[in-house]
N, C-alpha and C positions, 0 to 999 in steps of 0.2 A: 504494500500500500504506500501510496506516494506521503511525502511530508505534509504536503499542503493537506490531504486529506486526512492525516493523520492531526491534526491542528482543530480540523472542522469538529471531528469527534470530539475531544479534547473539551473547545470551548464550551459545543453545545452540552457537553454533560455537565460542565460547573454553570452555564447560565440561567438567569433570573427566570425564564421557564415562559418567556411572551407568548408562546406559541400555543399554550393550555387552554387559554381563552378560547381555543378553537377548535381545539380536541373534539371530536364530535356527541354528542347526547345522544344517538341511537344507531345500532347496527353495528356495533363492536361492545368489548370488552369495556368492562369502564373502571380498571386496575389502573393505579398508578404506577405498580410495574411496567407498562405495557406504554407510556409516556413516554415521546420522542427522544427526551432530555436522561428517562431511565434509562432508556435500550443505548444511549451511548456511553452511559455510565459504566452499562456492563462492558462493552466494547474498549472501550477507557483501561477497564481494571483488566483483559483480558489480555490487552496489546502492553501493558505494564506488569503482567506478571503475576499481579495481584490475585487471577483466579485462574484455575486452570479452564480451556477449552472444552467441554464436556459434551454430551449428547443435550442434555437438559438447558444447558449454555444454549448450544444451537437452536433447541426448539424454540427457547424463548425470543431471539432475536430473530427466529422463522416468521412470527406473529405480528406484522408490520403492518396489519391493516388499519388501524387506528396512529398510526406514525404518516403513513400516506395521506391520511384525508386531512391532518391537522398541517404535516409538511411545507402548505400556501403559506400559513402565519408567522413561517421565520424571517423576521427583520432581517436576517444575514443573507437568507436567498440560499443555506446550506440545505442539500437533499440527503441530509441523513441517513433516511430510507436504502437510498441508494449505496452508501457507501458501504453500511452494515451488508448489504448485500453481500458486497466487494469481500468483506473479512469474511462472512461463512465461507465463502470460495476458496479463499485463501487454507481456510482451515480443512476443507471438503472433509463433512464428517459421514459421509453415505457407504 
């Protein structure tokens, strides 16, 4: 994973969380695990060592249907979604 993408995760996990405002009220999961800002949290601690890479790691960040609809509301324009993508790839746990 590139730096600059590795940055985007980064912030978005420690940021003030703008994007919740938007998070959707029907048709997903309504866990705050499951919040754009969480799933890079995990990704964060994953890419620093902090957790190991798991099956259960993967499924969680598989679960991105509720990170996509809220996604529009990042003040930074960062696709998240996308990048978690990128790192289960990375990790290919099938």
């Amino acid at each position: 994973m590139e730096h600059k993408s590795i940055d985007q995760i980064h912030f978005c996990a420690f940021c003030p969380n703008v994007c919740r405002f938007n998070y959707p009220t029907s048709g997903v999961s309504q866990k705050e695990s499951l919040a754009v800002s969480a799933l890079a949290y995990v990704a964060y601690a994953v890419m620093n060592k902090f957790i190991v890479y798991t099956k259960e790691v993967d499924k969680l960040l598989a679960d991105l249907e509720g990170a996509r609809r809220s996604n529009e509301a990042c003040p930074y324009h960062f696709d998240i979604p996308a990048l978690l993508g990128q790192l289960r790839e990375e990790f290919n746990m099938e």
